[in-house]
N, CA, C and O atoms as CSV, one atom per row, in Angstrom:
chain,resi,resn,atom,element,x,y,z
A,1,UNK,N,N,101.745,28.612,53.379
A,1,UNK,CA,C,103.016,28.965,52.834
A,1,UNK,C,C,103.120,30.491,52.641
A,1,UNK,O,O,104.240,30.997,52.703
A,2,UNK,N,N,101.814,31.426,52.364
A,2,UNK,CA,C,102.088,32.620,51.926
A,2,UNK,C,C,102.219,33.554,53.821
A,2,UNK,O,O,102.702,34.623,54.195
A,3,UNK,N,N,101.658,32.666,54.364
A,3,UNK,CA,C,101.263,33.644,55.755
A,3,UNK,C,C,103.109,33.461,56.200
A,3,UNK,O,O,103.793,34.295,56.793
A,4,UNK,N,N,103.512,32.203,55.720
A,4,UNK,CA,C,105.222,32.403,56.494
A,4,UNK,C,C,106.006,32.937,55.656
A,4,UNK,O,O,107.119,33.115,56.151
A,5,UNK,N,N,105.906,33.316,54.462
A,5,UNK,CA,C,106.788,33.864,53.170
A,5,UNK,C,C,106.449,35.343,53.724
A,5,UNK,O,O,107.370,36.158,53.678
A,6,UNK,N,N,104.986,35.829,54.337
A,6,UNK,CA,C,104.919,36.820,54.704
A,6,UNK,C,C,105.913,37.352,56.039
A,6,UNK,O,O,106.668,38.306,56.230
A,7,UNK,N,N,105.478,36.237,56.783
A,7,UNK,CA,C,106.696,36.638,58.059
A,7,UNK,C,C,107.870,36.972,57.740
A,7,UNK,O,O,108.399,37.785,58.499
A,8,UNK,N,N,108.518,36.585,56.786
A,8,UNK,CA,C,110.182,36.289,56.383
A,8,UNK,C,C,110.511,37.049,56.433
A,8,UNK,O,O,111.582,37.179,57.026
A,9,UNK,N,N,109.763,38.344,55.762
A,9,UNK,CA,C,109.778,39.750,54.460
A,9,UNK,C,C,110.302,40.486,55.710
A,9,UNK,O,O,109.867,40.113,56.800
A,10,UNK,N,N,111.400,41.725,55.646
A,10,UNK,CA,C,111.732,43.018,56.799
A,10,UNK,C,C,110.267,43.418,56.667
A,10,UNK,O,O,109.402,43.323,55.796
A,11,UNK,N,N,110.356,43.899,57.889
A,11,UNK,CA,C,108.918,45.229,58.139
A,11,UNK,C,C,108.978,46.168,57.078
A,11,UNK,O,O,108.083,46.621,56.364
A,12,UNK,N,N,110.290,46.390,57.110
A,12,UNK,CA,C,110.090,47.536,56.063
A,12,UNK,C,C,108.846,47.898,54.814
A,12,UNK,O,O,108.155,48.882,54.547
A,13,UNK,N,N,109.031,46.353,54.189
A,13,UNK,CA,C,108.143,45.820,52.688
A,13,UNK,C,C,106.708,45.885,52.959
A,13,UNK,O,O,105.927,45.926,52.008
A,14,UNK,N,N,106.181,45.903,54.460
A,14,UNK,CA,C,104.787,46.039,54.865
A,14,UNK,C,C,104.195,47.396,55.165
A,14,UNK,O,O,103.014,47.742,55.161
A,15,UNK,N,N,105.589,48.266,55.495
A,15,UNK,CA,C,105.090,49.596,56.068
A,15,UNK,C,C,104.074,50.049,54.573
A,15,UNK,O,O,104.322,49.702,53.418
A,16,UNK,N,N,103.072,50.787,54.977
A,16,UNK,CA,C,102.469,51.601,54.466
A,16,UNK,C,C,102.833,53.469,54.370
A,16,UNK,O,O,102.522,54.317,53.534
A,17,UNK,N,N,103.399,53.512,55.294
A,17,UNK,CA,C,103.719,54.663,55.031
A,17,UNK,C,C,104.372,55.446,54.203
A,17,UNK,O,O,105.454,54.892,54.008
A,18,UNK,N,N,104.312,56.522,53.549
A,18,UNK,CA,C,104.814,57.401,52.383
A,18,UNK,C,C,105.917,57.968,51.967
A,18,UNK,O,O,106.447,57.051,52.594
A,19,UNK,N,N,106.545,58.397,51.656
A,19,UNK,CA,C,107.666,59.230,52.013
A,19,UNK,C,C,107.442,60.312,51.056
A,19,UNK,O,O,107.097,60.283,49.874
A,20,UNK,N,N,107.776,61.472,52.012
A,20,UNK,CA,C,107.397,62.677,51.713
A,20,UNK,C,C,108.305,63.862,51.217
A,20,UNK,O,O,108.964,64.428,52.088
A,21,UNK,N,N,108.392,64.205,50.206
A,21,UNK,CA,C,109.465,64.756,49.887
A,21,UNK,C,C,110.058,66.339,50.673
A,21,UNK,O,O,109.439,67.349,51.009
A,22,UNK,N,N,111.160,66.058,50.736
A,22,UNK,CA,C,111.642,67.202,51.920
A,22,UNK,C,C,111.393,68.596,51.182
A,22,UNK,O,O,111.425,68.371,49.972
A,23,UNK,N,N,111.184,69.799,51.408
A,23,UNK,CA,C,110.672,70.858,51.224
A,23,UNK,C,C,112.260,71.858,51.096
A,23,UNK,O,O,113.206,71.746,51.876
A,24,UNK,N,N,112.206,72.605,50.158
A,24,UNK,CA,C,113.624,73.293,50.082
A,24,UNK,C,C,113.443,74.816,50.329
A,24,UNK,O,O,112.625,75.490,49.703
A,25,UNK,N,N,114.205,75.268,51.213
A,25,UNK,CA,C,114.696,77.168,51.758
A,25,UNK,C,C,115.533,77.401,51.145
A,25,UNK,O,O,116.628,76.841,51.095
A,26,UNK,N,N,115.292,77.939,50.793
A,26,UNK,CA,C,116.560,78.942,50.327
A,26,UNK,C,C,115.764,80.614,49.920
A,26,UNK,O,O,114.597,80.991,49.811
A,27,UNK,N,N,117.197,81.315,49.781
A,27,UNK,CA,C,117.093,83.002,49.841
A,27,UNK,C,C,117.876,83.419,49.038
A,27,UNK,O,O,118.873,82.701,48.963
A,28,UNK,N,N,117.884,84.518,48.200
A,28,UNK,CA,C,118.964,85.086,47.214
A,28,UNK,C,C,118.955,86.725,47.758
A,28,UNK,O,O,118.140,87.643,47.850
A,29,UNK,N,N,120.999,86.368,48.176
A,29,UNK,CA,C,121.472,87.733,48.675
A,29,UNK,C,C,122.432,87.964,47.347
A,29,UNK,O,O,123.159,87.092,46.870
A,30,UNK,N,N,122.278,89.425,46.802
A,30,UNK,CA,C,122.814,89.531,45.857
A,30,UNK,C,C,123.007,88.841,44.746
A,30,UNK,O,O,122.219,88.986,43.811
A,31,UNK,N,N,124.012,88.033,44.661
A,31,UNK,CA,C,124.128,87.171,42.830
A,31,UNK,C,C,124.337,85.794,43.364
A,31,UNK,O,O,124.666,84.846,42.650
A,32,UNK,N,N,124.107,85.715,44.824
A,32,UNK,CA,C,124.385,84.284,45.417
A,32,UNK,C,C,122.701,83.497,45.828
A,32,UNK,O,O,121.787,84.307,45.982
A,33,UNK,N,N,122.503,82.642,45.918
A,33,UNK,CA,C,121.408,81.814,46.511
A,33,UNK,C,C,122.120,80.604,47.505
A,33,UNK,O,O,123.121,79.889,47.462
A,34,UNK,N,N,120.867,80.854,48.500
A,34,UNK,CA,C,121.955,80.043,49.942
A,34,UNK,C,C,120.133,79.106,50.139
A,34,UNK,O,O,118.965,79.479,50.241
A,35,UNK,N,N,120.829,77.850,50.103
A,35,UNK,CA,C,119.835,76.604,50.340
A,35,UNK,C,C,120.069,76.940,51.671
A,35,UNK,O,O,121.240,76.940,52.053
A,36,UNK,N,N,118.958,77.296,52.642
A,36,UNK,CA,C,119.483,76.757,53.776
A,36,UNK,C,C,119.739,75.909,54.781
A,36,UNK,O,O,120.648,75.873,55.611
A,37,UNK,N,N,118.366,74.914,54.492
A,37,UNK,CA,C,118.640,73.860,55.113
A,37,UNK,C,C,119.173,72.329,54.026
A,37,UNK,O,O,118.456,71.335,53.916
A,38,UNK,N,N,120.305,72.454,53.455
A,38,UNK,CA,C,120.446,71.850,52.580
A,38,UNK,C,C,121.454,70.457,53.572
A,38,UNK,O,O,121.517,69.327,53.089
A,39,UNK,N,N,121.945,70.690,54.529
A,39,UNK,CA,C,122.267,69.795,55.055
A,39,UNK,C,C,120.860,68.735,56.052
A,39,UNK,O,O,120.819,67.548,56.378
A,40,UNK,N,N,120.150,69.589,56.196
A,40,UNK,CA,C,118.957,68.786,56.811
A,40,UNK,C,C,118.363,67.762,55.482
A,40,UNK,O,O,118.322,66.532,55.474
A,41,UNK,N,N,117.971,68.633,54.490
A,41,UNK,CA,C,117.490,67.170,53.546
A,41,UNK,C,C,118.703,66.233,53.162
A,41,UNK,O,O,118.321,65.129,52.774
A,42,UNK,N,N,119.792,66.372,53.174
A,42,UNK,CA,C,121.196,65.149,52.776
A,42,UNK,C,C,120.640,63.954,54.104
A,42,UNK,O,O,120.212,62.821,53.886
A,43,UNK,N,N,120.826,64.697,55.639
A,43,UNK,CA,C,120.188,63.747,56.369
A,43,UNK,C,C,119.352,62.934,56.221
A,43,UNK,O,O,119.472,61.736,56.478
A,44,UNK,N,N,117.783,63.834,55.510
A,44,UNK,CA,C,116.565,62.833,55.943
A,44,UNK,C,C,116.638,62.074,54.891
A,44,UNK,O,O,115.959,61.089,55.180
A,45,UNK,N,N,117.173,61.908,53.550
A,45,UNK,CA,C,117.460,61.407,52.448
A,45,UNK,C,C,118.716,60.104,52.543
A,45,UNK,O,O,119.123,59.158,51.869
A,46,UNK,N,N,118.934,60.656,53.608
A,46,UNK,CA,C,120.371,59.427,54.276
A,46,UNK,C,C,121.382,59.258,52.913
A,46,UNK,O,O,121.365,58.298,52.142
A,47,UNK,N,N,122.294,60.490,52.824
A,47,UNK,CA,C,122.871,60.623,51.176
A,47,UNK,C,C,123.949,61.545,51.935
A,47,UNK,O,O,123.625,62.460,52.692
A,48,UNK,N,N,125.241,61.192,51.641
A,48,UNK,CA,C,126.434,62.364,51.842
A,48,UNK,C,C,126.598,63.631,50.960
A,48,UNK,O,O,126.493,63.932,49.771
A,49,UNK,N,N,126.980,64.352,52.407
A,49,UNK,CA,C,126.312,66.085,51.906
A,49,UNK,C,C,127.411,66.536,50.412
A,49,UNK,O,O,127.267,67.602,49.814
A,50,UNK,N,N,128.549,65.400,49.999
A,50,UNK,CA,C,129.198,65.375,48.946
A,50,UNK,C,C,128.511,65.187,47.935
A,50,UNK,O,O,128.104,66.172,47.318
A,51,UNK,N,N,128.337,64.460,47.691
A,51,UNK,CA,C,127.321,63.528,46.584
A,51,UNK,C,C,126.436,64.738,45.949
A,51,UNK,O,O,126.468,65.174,44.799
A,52,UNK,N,N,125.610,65.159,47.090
A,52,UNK,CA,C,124.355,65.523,46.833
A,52,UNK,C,C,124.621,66.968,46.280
A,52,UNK,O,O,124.092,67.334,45.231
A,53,UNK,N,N,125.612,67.935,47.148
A,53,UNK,CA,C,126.675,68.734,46.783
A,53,UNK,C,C,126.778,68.416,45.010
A,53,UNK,O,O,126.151,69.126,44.224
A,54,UNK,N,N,127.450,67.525,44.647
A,54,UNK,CA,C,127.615,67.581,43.418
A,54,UNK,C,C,126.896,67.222,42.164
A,54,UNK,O,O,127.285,67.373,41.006
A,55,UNK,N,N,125.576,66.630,42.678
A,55,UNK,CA,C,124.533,66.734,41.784
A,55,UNK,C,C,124.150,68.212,41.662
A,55,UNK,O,O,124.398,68.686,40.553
A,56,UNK,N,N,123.783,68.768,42.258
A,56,UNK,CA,C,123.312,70.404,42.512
A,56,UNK,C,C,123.725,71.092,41.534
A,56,UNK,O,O,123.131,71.579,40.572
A,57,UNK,N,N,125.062,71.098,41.930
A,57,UNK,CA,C,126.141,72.148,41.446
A,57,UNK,C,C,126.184,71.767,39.853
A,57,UNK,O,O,125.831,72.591,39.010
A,58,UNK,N,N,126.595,70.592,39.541
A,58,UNK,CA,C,126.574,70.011,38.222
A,58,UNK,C,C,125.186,70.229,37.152
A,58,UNK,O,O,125.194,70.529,35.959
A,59,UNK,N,N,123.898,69.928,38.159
A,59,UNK,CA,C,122.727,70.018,37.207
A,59,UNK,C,C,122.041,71.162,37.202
A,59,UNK,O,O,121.039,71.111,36.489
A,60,UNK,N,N,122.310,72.627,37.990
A,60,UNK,CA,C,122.569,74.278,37.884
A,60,UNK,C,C,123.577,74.583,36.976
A,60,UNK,O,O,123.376,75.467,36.144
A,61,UNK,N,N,124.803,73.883,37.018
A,61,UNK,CA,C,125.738,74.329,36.170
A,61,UNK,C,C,126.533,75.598,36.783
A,61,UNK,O,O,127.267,76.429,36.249
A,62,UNK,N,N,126.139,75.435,37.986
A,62,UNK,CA,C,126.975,77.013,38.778
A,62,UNK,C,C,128.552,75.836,39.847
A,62,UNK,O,O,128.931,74.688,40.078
A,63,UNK,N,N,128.828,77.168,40.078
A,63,UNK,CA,C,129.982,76.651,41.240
A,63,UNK,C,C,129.271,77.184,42.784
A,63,UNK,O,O,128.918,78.344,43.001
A,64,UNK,N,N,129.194,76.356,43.492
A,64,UNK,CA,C,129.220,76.679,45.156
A,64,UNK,C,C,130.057,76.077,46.208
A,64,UNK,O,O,131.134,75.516,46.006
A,65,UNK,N,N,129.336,76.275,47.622
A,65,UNK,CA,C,129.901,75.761,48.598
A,65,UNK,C,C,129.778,75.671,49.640
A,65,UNK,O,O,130.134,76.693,50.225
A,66,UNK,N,N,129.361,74.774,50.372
A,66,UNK,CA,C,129.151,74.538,51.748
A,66,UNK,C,C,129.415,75.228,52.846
A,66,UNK,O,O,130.637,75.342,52.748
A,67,UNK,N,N,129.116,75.762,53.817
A,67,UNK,CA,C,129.234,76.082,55.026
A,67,UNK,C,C,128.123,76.087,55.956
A,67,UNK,O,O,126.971,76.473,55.755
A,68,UNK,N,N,128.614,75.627,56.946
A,68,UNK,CA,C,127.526,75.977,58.167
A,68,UNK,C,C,126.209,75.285,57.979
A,68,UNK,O,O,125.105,75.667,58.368
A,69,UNK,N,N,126.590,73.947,57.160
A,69,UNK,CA,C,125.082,73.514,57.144
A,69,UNK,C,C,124.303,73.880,55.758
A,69,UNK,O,O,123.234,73.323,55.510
A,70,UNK,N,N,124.869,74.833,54.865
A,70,UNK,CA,C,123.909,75.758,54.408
A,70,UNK,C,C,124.770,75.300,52.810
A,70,UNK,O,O,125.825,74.674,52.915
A,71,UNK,N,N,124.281,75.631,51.503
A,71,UNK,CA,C,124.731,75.543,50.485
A,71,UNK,C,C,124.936,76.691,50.083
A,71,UNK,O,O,124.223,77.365,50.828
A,72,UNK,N,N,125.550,77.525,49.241
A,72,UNK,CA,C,125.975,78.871,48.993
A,72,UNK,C,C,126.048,78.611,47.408
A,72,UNK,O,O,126.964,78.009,46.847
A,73,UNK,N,N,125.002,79.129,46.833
A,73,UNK,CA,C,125.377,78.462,45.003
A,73,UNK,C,C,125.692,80.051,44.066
A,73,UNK,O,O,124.955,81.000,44.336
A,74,UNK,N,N,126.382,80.166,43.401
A,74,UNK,CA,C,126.926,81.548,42.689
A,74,UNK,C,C,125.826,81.489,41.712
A,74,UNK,O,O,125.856,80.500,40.978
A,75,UNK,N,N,124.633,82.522,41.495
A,75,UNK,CA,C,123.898,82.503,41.101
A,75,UNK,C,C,122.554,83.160,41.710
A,75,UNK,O,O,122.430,83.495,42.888
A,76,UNK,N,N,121.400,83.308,40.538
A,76,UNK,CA,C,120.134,83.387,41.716
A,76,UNK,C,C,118.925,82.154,41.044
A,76,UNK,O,O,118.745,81.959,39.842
A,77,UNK,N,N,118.247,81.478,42.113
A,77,UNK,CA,C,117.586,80.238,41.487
A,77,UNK,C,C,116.504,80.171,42.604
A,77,UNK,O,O,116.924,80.339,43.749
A,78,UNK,N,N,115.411,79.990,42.467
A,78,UNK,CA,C,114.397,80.184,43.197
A,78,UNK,C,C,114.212,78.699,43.638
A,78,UNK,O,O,114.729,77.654,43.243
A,79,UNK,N,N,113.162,79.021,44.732
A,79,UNK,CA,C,112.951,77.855,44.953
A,79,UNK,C,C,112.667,76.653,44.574
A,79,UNK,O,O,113.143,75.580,44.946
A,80,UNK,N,N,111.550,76.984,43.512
A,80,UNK,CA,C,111.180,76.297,42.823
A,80,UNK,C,C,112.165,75.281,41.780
A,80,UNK,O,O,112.210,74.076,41.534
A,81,UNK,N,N,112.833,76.380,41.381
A,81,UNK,CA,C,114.324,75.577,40.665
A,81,UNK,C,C,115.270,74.597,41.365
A,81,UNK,O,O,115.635,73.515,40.906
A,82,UNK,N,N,115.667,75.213,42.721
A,82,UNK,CA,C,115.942,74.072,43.618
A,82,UNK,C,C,115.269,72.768,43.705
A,82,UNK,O,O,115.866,71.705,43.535
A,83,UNK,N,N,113.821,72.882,44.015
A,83,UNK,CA,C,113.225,71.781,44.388
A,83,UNK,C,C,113.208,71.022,43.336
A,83,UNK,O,O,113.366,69.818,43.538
A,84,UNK,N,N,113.031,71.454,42.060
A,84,UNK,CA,C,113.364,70.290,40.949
A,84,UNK,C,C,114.080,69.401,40.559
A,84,UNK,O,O,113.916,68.416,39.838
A,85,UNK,N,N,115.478,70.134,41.481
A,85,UNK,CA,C,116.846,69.512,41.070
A,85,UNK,C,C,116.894,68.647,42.298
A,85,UNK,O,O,117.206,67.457,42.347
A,86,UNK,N,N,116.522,69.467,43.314
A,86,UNK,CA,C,116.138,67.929,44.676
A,86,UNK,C,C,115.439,66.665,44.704
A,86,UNK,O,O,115.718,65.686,45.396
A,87,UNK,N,N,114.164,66.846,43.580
A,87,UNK,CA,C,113.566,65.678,43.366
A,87,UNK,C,C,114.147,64.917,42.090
A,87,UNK,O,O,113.734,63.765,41.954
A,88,UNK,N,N,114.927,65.329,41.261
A,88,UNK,CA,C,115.372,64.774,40.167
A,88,UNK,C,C,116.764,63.928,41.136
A,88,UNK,O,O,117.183,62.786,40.950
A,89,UNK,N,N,117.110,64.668,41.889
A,89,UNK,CA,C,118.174,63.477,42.489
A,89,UNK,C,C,117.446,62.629,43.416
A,89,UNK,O,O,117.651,61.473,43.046
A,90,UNK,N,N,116.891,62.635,44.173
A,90,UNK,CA,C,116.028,61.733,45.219
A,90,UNK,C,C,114.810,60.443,44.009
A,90,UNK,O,O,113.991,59.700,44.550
A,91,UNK,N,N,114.981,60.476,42.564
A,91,UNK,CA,C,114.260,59.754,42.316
A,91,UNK,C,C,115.417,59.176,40.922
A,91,UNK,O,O,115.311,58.449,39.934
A,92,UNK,N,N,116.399,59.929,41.515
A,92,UNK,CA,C,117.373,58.685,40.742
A,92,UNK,C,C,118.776,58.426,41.681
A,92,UNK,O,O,119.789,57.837,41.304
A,93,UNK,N,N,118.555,58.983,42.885
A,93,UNK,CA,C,119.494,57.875,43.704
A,93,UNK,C,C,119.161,57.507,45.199
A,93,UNK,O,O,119.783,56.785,45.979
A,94,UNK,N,N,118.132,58.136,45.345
A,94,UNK,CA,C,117.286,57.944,46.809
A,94,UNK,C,C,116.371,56.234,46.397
A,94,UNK,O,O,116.643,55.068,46.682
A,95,UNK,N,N,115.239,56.883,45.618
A,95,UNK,CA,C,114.406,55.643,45.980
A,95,UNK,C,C,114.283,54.724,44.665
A,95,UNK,O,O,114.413,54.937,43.460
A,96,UNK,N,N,113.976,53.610,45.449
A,96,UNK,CA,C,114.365,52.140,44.721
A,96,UNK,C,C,113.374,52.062,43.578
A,96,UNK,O,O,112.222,52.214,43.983
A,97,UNK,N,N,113.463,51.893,42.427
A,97,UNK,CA,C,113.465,52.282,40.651
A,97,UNK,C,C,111.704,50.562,40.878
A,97,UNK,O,O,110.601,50.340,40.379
A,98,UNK,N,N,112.515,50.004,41.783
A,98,UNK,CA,C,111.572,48.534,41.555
A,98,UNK,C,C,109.803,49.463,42.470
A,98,UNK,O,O,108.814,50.075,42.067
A,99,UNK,N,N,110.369,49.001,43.802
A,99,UNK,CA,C,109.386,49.528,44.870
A,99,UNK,C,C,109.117,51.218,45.167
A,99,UNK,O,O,108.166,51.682,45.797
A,100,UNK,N,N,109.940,51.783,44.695
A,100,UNK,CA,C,109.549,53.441,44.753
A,100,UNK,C,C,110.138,53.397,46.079
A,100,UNK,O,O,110.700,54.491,46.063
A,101,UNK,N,N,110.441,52.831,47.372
A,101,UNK,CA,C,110.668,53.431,48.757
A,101,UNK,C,C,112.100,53.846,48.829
A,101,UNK,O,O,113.130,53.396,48.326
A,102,UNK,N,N,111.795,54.982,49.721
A,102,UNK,CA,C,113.430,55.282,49.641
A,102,UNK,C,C,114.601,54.712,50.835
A,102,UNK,O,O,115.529,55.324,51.365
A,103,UNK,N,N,114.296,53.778,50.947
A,103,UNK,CA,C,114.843,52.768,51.628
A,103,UNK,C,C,116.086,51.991,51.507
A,103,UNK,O,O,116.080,50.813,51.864
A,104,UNK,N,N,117.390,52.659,50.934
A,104,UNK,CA,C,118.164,52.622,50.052
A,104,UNK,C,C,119.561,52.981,50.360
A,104,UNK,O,O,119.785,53.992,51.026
A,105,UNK,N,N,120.660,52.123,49.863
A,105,UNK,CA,C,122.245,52.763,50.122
A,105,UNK,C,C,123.068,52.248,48.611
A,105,UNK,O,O,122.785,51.406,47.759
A,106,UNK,N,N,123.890,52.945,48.733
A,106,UNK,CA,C,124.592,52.745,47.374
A,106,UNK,C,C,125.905,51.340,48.084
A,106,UNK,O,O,126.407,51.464,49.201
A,107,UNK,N,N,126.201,50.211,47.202
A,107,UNK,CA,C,127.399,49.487,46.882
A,107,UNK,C,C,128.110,49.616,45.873
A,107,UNK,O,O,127.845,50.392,44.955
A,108,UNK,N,N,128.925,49.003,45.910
A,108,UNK,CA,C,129.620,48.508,44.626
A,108,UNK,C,C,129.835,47.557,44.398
A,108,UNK,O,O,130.094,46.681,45.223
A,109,UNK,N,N,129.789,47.412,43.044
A,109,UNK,CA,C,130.314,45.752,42.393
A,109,UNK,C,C,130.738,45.744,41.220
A,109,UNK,O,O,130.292,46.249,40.189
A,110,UNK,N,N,131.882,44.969,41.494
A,110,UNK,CA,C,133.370,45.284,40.182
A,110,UNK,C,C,132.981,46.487,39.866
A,110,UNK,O,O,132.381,46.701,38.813
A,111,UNK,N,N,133.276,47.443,40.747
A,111,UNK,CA,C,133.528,48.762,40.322
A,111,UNK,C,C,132.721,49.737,39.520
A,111,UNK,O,O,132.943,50.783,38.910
A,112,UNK,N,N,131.370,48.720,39.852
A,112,UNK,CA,C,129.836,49.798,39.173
A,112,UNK,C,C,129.306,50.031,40.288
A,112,UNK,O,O,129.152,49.137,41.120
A,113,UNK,N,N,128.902,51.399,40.507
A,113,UNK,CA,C,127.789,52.007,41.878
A,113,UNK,C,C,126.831,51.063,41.373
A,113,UNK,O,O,126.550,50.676,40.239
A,114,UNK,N,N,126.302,50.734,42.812
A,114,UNK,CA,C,124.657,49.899,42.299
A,114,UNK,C,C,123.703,50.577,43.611
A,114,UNK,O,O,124.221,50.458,44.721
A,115,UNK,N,N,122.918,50.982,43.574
A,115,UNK,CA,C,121.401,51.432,44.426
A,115,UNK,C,C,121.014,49.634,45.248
A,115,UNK,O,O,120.715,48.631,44.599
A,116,UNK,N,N,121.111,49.692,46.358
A,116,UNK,CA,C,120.844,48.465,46.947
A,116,UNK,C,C,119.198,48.761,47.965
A,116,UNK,O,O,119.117,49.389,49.021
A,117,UNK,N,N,118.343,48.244,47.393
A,117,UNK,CA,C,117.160,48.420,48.076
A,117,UNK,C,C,116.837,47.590,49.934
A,117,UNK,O,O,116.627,46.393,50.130
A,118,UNK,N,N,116.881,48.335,50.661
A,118,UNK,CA,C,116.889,47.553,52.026
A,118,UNK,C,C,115.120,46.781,52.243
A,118,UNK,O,O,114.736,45.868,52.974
A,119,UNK,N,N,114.420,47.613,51.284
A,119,UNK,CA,C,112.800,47.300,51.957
A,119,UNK,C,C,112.565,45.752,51.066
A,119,UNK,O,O,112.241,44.760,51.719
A,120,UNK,N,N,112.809,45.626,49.148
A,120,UNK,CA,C,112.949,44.869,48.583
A,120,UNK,C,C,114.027,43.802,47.930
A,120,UNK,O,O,113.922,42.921,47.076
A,121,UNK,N,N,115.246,44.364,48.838
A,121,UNK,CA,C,116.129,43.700,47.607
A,121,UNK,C,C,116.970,44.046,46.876
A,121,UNK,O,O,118.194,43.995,46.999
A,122,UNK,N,N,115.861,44.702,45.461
A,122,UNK,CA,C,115.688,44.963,44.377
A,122,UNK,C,C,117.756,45.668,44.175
A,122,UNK,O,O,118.031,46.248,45.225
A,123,UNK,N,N,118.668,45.688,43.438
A,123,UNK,CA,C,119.806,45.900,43.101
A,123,UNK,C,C,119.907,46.520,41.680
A,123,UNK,O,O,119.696,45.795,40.708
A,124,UNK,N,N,120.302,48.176,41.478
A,124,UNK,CA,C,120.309,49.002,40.433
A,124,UNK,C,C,121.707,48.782,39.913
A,124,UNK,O,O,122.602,48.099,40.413
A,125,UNK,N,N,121.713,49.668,38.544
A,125,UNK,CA,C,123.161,50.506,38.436
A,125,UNK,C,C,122.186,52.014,38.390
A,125,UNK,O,O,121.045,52.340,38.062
A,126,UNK,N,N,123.467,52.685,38.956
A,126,UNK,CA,C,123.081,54.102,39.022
A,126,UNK,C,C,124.179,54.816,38.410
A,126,UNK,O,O,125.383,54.817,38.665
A,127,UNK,N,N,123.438,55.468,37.478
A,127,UNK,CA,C,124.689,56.318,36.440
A,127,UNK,C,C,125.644,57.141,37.204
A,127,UNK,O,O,125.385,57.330,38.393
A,128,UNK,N,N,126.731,57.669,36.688
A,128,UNK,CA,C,127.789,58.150,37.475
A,128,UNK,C,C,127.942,60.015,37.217
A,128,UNK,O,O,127.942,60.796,36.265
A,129,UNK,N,N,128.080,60.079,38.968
A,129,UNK,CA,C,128.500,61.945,38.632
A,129,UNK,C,C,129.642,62.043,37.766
A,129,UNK,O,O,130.070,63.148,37.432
């Protein structure tokens, strides 16, 4: 019974592999700081460059703006500050709260965001921007 309960399961739930948290660029010209590959981690994170856009901006507390791929934030914030605010969103709306994988898309139901896990299942609420 456990060897066919095993078959059932997506691949996903068997992979072993890690997920690695994406690495953040950015540069400060004058009083501005420009993420630059800030549209590449929205990709590998599989998260709209909106969303993610407005976690940023909201949990800096600055105003920016998109172009060219690139984030443009009014301010100066090192890398390091970036990357904090990248992993503070990737571990509360990327990966699944049950299994840790970030294997994951947002639904709704009656009108609450919920975190829907593809590897387990597993079904969140996720607090609101």
């Amino acid at each position: 019974m456990l060897t066919r309960a095993r078959m059932l399961l997506p691949k996903k739930v068997l992979e072993e592999s890690r997920f690695e948290m994406p690495k953040v660029v950015s540069a400060i010209q004058g009083s501005k700081t420009i993420f630059k590959n800030f549209s590449e981690i929205a990709k590998k994170i599989r998260r709209e460059e909106k969303h993610f856009f407005k976690f940023i901006t909201k949990e800096l507390a600055v105003a920016g703006f998109i172009e060219g791929g690139r984030l443009i934030l009014n301010g100066k914030f090192t890398n390091y500050q970036i990357q904090k605010v990248v992993e503070a969103y990737i571990n509360t709306y990327v990966l699944c709260p049950e299994c840790k994988k970030p294997d994951t898309h947002f639904i709704e139901e009656h009108g609450v965001k919920m975190l829907k896990c593809e590897a387990c299942g597993a079904i969140s609420p996720i607090r609101k921007l």
